[in-house]
Kinemage of the C-alpha trace (Angstrom):
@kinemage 1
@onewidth
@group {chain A} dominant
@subgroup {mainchain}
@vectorlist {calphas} color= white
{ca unk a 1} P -44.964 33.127 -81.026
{ca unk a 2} L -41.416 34.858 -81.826
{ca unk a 3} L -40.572 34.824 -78.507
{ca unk a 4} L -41.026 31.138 -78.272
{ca unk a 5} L -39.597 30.514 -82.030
{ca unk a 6} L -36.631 32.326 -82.107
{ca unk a 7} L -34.645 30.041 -79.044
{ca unk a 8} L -34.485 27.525 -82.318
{ca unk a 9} L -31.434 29.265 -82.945
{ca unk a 10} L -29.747 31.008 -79.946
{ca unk a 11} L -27.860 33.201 -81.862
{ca unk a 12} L -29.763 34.524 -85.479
{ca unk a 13} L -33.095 33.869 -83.340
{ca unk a 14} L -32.253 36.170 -80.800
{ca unk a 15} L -33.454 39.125 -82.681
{ca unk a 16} L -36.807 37.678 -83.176
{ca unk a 17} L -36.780 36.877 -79.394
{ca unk a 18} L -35.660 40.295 -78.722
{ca unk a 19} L -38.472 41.205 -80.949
{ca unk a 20} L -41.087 38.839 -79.218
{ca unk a 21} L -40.134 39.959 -75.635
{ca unk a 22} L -40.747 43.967 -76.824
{ca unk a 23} L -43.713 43.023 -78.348
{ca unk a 24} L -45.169 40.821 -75.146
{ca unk a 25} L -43.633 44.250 -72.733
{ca unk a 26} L -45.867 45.859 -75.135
{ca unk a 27} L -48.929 43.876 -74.625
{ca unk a 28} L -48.914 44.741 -71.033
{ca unk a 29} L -48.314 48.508 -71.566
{ca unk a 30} L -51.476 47.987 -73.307
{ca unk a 31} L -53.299 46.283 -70.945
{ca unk a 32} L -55.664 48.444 -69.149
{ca unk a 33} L -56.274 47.755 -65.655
{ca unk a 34} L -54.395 45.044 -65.223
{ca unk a 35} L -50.589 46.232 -65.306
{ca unk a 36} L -50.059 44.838 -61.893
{ca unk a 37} L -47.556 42.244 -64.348
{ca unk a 38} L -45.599 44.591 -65.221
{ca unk a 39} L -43.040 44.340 -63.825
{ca unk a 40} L -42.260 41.225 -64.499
{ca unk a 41} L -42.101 41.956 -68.298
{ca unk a 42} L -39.897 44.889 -68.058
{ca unk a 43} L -37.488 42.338 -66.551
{ca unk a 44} L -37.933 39.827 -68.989
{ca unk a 45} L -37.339 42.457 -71.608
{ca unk a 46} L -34.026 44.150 -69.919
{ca unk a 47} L -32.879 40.425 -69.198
{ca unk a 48} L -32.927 40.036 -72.345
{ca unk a 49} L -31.619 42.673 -74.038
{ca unk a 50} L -28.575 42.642 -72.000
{ca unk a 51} L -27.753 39.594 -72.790
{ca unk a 52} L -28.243 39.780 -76.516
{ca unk a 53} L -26.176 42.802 -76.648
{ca unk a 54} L -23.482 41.337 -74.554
{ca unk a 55} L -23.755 37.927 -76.853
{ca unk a 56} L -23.356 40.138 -80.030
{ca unk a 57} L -20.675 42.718 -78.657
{ca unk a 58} L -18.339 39.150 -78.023
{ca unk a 59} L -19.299 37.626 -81.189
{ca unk a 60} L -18.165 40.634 -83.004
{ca unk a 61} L -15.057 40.491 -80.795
{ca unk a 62} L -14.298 37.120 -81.556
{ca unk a 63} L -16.413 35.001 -80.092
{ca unk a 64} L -15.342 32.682 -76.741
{ca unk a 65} L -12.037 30.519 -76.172
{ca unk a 66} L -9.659 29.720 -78.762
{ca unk a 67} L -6.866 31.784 -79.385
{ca unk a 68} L -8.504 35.368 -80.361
{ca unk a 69} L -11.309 34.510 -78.208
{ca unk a 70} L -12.341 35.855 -74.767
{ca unk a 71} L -12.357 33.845 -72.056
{ca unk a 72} L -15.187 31.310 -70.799
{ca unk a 73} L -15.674 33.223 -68.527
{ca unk a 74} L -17.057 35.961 -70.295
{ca unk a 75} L -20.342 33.482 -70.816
{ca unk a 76} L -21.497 35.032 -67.936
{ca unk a 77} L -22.462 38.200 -69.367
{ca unk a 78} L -24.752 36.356 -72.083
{ca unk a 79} L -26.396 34.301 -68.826
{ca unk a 80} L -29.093 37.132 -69.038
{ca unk a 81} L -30.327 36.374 -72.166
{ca unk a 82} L -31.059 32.575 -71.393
{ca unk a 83} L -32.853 33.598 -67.935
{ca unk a 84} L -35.109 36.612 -69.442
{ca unk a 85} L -36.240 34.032 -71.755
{ca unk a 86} L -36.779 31.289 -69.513
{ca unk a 87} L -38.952 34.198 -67.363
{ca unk a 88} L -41.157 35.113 -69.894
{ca unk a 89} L -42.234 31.435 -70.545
{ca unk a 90} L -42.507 31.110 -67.101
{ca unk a 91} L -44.792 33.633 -67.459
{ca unk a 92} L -46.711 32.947 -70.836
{ca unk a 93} L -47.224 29.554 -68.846
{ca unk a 94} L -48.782 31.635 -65.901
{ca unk a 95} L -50.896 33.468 -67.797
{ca unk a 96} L -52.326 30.549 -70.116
{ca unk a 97} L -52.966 28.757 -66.968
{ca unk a 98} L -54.847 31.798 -65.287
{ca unk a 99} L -56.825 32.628 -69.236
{ca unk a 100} L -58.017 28.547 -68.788
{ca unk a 101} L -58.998 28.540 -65.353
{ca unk a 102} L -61.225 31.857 -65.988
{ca unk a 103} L -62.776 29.645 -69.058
């Protein structure tokens, strides 16, 4: 739920995504037998964290354009965050469809 919750707010809800994607990495840690997926949450998590630490290291800096600003360019190193999250509901979505086809 705090993964999907916290993308409300990119920035403030990024902890609580941050939060959600450790806790769904956790999950599959968890998971006995079945850790074939695992993968696939250890990149959602490190997607994510990269990019949450690189959106809060140029927000601290200044944030993008404008005269103290970095460069647009610099988005590029927050692009992580938006496409570990967009992963992991990719694969929430998998997994939901696999739980109600086993129903």
């Amino acid at each position: 739920m705090a993964f999907v919750v916290g993308a409300v707010d990119p920035l403030e809800g990024s902890v609580v995504v941050l939060g959600g994607s450790a806790l769904l990495l956790a999950g599959e840690i968890l998971r006995v037998g079945k850790q074939r997926r695992l993968a696939l949450w250890i990149s959602v998590f490190a997607l994510t964290a990269t990019g949450v630490a690189m959106m809060f290291f140029l927000s601290s800096r200044g944030g993008l354009g404008g005269e103290r600003g970095y460069s647009w360019w610099w988005v590029v190193l927050i692009l992580p965050y938006p496409a570990g999250w967009l992963l992991g509901i990719g694969g929430l979505v998998a997994r939901g469809v696999r739980w109600a086809r086993s129903r």
